[in-house]
C-alpha positions in Angstrom: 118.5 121.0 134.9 120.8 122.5 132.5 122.5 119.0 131.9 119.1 117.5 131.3 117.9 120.1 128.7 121.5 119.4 126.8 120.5 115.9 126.7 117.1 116.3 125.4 118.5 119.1 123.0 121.3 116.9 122.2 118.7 113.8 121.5 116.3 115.8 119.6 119.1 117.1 117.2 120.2 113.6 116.5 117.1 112.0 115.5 116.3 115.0 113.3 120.1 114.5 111.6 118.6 110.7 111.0 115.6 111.7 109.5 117.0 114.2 107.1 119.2 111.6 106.1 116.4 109.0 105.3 114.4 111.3 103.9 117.7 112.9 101.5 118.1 109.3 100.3 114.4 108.6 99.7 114.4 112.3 97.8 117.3 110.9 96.0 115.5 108.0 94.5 112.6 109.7 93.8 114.5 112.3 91.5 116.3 108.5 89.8 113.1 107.3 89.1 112.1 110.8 87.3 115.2 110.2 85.4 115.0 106.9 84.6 111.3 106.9 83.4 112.2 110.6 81.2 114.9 108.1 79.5 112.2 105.4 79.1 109.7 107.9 77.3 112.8 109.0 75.4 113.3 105.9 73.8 109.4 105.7 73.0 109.3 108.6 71.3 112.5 108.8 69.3 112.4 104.8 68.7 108.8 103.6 69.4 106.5 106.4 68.2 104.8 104.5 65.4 104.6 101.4 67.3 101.2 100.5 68.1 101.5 97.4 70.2 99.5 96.7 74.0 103.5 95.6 75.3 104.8 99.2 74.8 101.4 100.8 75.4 101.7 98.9 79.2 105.1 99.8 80.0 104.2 103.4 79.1 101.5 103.3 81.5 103.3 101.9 84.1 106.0 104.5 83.3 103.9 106.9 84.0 102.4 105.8 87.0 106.0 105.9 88.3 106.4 109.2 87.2 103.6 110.4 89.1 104.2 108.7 92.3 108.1 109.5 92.6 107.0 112.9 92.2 104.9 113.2 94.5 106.5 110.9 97.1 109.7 113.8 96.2 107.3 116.6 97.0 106.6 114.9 100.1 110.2 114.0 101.2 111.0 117.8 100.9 108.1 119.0 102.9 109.9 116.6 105.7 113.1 117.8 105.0 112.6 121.1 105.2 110.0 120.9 108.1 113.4 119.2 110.4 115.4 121.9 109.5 112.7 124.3 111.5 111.9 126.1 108.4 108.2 126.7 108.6 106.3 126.7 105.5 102.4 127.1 104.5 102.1 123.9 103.6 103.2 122.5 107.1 99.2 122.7 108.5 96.2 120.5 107.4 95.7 122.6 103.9 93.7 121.1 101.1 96.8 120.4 98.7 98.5 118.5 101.8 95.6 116.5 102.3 95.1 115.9 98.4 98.8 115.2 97.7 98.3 112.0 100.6 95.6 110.9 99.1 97.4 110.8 95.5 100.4 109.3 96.9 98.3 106.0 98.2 95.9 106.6 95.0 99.0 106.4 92.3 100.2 103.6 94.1 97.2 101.3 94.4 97.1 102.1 90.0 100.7 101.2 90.0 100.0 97.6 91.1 96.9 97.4 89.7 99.3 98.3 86.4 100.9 95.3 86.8 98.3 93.0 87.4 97.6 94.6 83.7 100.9 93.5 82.9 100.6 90.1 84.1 97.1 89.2 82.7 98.3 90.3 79.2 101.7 88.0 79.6 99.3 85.3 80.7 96.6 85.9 77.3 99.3 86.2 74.9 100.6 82.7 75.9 97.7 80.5 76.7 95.4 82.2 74.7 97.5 83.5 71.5 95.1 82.8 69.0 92.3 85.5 70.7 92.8 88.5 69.1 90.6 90.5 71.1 92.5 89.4 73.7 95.6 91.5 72.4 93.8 94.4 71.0 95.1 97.9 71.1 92.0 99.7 71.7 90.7 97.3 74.1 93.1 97.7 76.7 93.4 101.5 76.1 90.1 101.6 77.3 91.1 99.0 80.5 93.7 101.0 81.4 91.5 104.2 81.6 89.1 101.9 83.5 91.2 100.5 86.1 93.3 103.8 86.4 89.9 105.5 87.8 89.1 102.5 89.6 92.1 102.6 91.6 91.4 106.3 92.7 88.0 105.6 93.2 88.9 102.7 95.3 91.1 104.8 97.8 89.0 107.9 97.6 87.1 106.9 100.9 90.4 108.2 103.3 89.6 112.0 101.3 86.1 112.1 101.9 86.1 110.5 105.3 89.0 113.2 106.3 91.5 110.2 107.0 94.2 111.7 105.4 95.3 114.0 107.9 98.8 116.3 108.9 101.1 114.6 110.9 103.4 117.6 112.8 106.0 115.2 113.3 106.2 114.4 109.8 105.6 117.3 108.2 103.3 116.3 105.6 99.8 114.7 105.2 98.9 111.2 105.4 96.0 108.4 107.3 97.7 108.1 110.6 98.9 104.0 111.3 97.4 104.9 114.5 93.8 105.0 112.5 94.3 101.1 112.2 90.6 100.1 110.2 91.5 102.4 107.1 95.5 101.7 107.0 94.5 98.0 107.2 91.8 98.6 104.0 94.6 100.4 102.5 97.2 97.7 103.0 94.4 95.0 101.2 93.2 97.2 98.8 96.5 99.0 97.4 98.6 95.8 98.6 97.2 92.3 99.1 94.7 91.9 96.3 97.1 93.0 93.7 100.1 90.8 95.0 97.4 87.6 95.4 96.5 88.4 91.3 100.2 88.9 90.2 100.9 85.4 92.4 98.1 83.6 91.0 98.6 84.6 87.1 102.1 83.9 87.0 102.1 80.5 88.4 99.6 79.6 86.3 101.6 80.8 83.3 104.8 79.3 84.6 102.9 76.0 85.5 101.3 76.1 81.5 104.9 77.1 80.1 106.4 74.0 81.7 103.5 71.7 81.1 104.2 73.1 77.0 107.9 72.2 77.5 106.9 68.5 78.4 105.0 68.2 75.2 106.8 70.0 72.5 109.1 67.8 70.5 111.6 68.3 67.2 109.1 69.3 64.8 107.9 72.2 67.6 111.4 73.6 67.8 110.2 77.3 67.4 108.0 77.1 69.9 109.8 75.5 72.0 112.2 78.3 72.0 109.6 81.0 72.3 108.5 79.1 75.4 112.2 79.2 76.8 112.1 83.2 76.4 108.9 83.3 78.1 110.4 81.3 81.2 113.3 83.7 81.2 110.4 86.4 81.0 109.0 85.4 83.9 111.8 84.4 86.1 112.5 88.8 85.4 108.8 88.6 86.5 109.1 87.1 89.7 111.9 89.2 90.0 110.0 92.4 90.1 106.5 90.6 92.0 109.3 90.2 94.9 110.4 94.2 94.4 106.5 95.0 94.9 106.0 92.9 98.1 109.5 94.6 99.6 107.4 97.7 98.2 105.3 97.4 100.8 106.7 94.8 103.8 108.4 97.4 105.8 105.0 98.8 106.3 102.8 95.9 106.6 105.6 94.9 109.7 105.1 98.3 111.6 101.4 97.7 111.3 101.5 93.7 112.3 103.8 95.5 115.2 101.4 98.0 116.2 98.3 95.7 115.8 99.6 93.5 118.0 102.3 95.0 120.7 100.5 98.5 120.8 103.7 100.7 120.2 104.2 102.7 117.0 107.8 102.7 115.7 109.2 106.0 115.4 110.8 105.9 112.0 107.8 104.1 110.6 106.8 106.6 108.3 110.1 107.3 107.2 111.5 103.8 106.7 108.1 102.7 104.9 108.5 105.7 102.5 112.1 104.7 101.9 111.4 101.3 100.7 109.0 102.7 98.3 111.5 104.9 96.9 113.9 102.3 96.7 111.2 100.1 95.1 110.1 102.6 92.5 113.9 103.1 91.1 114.0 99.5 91.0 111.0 98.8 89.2 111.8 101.8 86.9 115.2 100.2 85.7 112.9 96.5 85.5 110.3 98.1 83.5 113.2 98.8 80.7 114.7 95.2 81.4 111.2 93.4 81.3 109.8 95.6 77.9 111.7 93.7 75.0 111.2 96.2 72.3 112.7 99.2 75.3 115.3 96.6 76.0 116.7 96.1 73.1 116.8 99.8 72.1 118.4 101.1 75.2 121.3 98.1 74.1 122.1 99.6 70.8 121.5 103.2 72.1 124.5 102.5 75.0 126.6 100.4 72.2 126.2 103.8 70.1 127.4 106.1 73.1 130.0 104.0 73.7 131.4 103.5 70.0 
């Protein structure tokens, strides 16, 4: 008997080493992402701060969205971290800033792809419709963001006031169980599909309009020509960072397909799903700079600077 409680000690200990460890490297790139989007917000004020223009007023929002979400998702981690360590805290019980903070986490998320849909629908107006001018107005989309911002909360608010979002004692934190299989599969379409099917269908539509434009243009249309070659180079960065978003959420959507289907929940499910967010949101952190021309081109002369 004493052998067998070794083993089962001896067991226990090691998958909590593994989940400290998955959830020290998610932490990690959650604190990157901070860093990375304080050094975006940095350039905009020192650089940007007069500009007035719906690119940089995106990629702010986006930044932000980021911001939000890694910090949260880093709150999380160290609730987990600390809660496999055997350190007991008040938050480690169904309390209502548990409960809120899971709800934010899938709420900030679901705005972070709606964000780039944003992102994508402007790309797509400022190329096949250039000469609309409401189409690229300031105002206008400071009041879409606000719009689809509260929309994206609104939209996952059911899992708070249904009392989805619940603690999970071997997690350590709050979230809708995978076990509760109607409302993760609503919040896998909702937060997930939709946006991906928008982001797909915009930018091959663009990319199919950029190439028809290519096919056309001759000598005399040499500018824009070459305006149309940055744009394809814009949106191979694009597709770039629509495949980031799917690996965003593919780990989970597999342990779901897996559960739907075979009946077993994976153990590290939560865990490995949260860590491909993390790396995901580092990722499209560094992208956001690479993808914003005006934050691209300042963080080049700000690094040629340093290093002069």
């Amino acid at each position: 008997e004493l052998e067998l409680l070794l083993l089962v000690y001896g067991t226990m200990h090691f998958w909590s080493i593994i989940n400290i460890i998955l959830n020290v490297i998610t932490l990690i790139n959650s604190i990157a992402t901070i860093l990375i989007c304080l050094f975006t917000f940095l350039l905009v004020i020192i650089v940007h701060r007069q500009t007035r223009t719906v690119l940089i007023l995106l990629a702010c929002h986006t930044c932000l969205i980021l911001m939000i979400s890694a910090i949260l998702l880093g709150s999380m981690t160290t609730s987990s971290i600390i809660g496999f360590m055997d350190i007991k805290l008040k938050q480690h019980a169904n309390t209502n800033w548990c409960r809120w903070r899971g709800y934010l986490i899938h709420g900030f998320l679901c705005i972070l792809y709606d964000s780039y849909v944003l992102q994508a629908a402007f790309r797509f107006f400022r190329v096949v419709f250039s000469r609309h001018k409401i189409l690229h107005n300031f105002p206008v989309y400071c009041f879409v963001i606000l719009i689809a911002s509260l929309f994206g909360l609104i939209s996952i608010s059911p899992v708070i006031i249904r009392n989805d979002v619940i603690y999970l004692p071997s997690e350590y934190y709050c979230q809708t169980p995978f076990t509760n299989i109607p409302v993760i599969v609503y919040i896998a379409v909702r937060l997930f599909l939709i946006p991906i099917v928008f982001i797909a269908i915009i930018y091959l539509c663009l990319l199919r309009h950029i190439s028809g434009q290519a096919n056309l243009l001759r000598c005399r249309h040499r500018r824009r020509s070459r305006h149309n070659g940055r744009n394809l180079k814009v949106i191979r960065r694009l597709l770039l960072m629509l495949t980031t978003l799917i690996f965003l959420g593919l780990p989970s959507m597999i342990f779901l397909t897996i559960l739907i289907l075979a009946g077993h929940l994976v153990s590290l499910t939560y865990r490995i799903g949260w860590l491909s967010v993390s790396f995901s949101l580092v990722f499209l952190a560094y992208m956001l700079i690479q993808l914003t021309r005006p934050l691209r081109k300042t963080m080049r002369r700000f690094f040629r600077r340093e290093t002069s």
